[in-house]
C-alpha positions in Angstrom: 110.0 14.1 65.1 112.3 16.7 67.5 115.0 17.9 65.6 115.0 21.2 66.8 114.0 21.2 70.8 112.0 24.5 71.5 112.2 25.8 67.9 110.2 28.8 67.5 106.9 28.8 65.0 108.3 31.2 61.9 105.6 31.3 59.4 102.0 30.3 58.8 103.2 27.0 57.4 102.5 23.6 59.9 104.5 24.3 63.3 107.6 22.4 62.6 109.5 19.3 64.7 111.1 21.1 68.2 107.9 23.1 69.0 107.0 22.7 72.4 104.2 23.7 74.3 103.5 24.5 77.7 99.9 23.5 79.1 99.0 22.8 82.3 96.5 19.7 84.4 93.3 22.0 85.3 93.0 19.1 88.0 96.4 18.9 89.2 98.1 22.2 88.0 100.9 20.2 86.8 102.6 21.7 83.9 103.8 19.5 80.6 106.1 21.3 78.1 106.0 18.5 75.4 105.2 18.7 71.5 101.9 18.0 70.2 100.3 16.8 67.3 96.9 16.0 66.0 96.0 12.0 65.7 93.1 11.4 63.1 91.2 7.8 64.0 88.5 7.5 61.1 85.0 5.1 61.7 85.6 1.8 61.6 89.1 1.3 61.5 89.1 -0.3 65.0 89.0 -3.5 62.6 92.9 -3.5 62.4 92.8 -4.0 66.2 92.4 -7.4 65.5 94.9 -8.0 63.0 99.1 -7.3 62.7 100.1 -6.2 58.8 102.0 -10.1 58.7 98.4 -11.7 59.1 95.9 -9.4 56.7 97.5 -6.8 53.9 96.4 -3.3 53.7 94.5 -4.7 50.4 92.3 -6.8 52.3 91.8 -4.4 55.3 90.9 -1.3 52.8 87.9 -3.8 51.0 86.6 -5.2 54.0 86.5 -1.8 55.5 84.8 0.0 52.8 82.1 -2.6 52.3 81.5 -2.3 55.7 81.7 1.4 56.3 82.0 3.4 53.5 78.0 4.1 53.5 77.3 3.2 57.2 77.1 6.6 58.6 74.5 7.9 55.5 72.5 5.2 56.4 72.4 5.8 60.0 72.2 10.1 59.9 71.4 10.7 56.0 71.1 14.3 56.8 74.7 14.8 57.6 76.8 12.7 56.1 77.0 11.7 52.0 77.0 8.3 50.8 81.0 7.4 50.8 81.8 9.6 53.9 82.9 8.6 56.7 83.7 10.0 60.3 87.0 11.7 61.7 87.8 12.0 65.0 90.8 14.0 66.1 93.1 13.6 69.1 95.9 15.3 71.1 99.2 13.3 71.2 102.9 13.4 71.4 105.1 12.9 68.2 105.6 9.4 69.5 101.5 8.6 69.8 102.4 8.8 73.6 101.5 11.4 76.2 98.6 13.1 76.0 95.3 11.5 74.9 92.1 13.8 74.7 89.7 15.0 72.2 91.1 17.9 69.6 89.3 20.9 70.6 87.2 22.5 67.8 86.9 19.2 65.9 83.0 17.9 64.9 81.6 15.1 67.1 79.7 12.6 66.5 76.1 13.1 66.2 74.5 11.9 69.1 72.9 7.8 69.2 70.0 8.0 68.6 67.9 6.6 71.9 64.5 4.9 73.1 62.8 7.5 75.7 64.1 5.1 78.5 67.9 5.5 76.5 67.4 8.8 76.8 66.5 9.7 80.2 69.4 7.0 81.5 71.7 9.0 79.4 70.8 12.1 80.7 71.1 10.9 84.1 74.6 10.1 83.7 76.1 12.5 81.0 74.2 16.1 81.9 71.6 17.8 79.4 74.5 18.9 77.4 75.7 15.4 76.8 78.9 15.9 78.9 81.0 13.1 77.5 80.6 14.4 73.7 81.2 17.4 74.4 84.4 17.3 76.8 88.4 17.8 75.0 92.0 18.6 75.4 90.4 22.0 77.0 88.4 20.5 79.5 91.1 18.8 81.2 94.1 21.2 80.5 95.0 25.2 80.0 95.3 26.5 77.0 99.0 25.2 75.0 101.0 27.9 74.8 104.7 28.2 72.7 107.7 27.0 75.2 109.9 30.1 74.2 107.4 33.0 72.3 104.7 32.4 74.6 102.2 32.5 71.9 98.8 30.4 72.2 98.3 27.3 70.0 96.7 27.4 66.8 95.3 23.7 66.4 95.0 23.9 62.6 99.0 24.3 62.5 99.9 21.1 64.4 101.1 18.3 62.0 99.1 15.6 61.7 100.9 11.9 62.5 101.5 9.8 59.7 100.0 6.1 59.6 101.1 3.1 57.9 100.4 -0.6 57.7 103.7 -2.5 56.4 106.5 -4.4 58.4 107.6 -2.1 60.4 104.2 0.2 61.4 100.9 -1.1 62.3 98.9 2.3 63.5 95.1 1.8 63.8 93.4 2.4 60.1 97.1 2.7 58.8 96.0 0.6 55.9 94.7 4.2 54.6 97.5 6.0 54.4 99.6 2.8 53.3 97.5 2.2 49.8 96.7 5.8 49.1 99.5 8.1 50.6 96.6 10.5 51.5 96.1 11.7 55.3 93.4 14.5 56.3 93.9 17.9 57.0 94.2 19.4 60.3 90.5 18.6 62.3 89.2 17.7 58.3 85.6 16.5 59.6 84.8 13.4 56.9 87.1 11.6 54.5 85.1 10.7 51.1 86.3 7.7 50.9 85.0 7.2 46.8 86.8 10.3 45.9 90.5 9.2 47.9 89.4 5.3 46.8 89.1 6.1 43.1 91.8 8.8 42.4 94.0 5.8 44.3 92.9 3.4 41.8 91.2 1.2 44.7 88.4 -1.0 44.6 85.2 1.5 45.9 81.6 0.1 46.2 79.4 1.4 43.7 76.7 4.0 44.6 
């Protein structure tokens, strides 16, 4: 991805490869000057943990996981998701998938599980009232990124977002995606429908 170390961000277009930003541990006060980018994990693509692109195609992976998932989260929170959408979590990362690992600050969460009275009091009892561990990110842990040579803070929603594929030579988490339909989400996108990015692929889709 660095092609230019400690390029300066120019325009309102995606920062660019070389940008580097200077954060530092909130716990340790160590200070990182790396680049970052945004890594986009959508629900239920842990399937491919189990699997390497010479034992299942992206094919296969892309109809078990919409059989599976496609309507799983309407089912479970009707009132917030639409039948075909599923979840996207965003994470911090190095251009490599290295480095960091934290939540994307500013991204939607995951409702939170519904729980028995028992659930909820055990919950509480370890996570805080405010839910702690859905609400912590890359600013809980660390300063706030700013540009290696201008000095100017980050704006998250002009970090590039990682590419994933699922072939002989990658084999990201949900890369299958990407591989079949050469779509990838938008900077801290909150939902991918996958009926809409399924059918303008001309991939199977479960019918409503």
């Amino acid at each position: 991805m660095t092609t230019n170390p400690d390029a300066p961000p120019t325009t309102v277009l995606p920062y660019g490869p070389g940008n580097r930003w200077t954060y530092s541990s909130k716990q340790s006060g160590y200070t990182h000057t790396e680049e970052l980018a945004l890594v986009a994990e959508l629900s239920g693509t842990t399937l491919t943990d189990d699997y390497s692109p010479d034992e299942v195609g992206a094919h296969d992976l892309w109809k078990r996981w919409v059989d599976q998932h496609a309507d799983a989260l309407h089912k479970e929170w009707p009132d917030q998701y639409r039948p075909g959408e599923v979840h996207i979590t965003w994470g911090i990362a190095g251009p490599d998938r290295g480095t960091v690992a934290e939540y994307a600050p500013h991204a939607r969460r995951y409702p939170e599980p519904r729980l028995s009275p028992a659930e909820e009091e055990a919950y509480r009892t370890v996570f805080g009232e405010d839910g702690g561990k859905f609400q912590e990110d890359f600013l809980t842990h660390f300063t706030h990124p700013v540009h290696a040579v201008t000095g100017e803070r980050i704006n998250w929603l002009r970090l590039p977002v990682l590419d994933s594929g699922w072939n002989t030579t990658r084999a990201n988490q949900g890369g299958f995606i990407q591989e079949l339909t050469g779509w990838k989400p938008s900077p801290l996108q909150p939902t991918m429908d996958v009926r809409q990015i399924g059918a303008a692929a001309g991939l199977y889709v479960p019918p409503l």
